[in-house]
C-alpha positions in Angstrom: 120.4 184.7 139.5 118.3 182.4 136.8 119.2 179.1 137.0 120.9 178.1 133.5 118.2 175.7 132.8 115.5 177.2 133.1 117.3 180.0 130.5 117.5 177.1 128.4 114.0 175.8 128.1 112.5 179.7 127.8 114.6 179.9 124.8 114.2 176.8 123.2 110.5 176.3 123.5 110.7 173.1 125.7 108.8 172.8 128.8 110.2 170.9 131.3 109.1 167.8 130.9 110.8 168.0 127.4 107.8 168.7 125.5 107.6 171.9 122.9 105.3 174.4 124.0 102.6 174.6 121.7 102.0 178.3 121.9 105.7 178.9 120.5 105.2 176.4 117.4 103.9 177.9 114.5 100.7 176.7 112.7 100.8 173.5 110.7 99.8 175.0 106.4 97.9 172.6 104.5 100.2 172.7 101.3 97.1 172.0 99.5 95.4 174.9 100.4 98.8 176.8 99.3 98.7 175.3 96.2 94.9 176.4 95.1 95.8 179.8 96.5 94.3 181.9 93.7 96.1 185.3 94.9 99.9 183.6 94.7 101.8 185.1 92.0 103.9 183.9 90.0 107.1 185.3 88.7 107.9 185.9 85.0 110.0 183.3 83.2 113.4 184.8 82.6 115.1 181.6 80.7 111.5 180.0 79.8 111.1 176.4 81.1 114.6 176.9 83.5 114.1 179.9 85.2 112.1 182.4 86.9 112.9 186.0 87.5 114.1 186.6 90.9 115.1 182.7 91.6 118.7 181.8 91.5 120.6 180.0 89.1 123.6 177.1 90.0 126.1 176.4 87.5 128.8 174.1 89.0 131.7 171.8 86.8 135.3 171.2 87.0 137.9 173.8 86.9 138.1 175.0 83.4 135.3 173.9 82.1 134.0 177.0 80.8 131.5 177.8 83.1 132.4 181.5 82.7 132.0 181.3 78.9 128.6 179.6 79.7 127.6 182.2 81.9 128.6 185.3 79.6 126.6 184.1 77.0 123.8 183.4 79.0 123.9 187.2 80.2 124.4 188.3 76.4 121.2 185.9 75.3 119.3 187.8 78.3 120.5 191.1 77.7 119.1 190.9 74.0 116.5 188.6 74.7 118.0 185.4 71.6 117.4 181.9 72.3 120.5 180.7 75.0 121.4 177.0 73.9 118.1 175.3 73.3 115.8 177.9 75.3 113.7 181.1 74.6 114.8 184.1 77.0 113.2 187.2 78.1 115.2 190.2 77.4 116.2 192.2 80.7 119.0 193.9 82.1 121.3 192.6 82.9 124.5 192.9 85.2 127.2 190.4 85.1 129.7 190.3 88.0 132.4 187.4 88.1 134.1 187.5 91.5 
């Protein structure tokens, strides 16, 4: 039978000593080397100057604030590809689902 401790440092990645094992860390990325990475791409503006396609999108207020209304209209600015409040828009599909 394994002793439980020893279970417990295999799957944490500490030696006993307390330590990490450097063979289960992964390499340290110089985020200025990510940055000036010339094959990066990216994604198309979907709400230009707000939002990227693919990225999520948080809307959060009060209870009846019309958040929904918000929404819907943001879908119909998308889905035609109009100016939503202040902002140009790339027209898309575009599948609204309010759970």
């Amino acid at each position: 039978m394994i002793p439980l401790q020893q279970v417990v440092e295999e799957a944490s990645g500490i030696d006993a000593n307390g330590k990490p094992e450097a063979d289960r860390l992964p390499e340290i990325e110089n985020a200025s080397a990510l940055m000036g990475d010339e094959t990066a791409i990216i994604p198309p503006e979907l709400i230009h100057g707000v939002r990227h396609q693919g990225c999520k999108l948080i809307v959060g207020s009060s209870s009846k604030a019309r958040k929904t209304w918000l929404l819907m209209n943001l879908a119909m600015s998308v889905a035609t590809g109009t100016r939503w409040l202040k902002w140009d828009t790339a027209q898309r599909r575009v599948c609204y689902i309010n759970f």
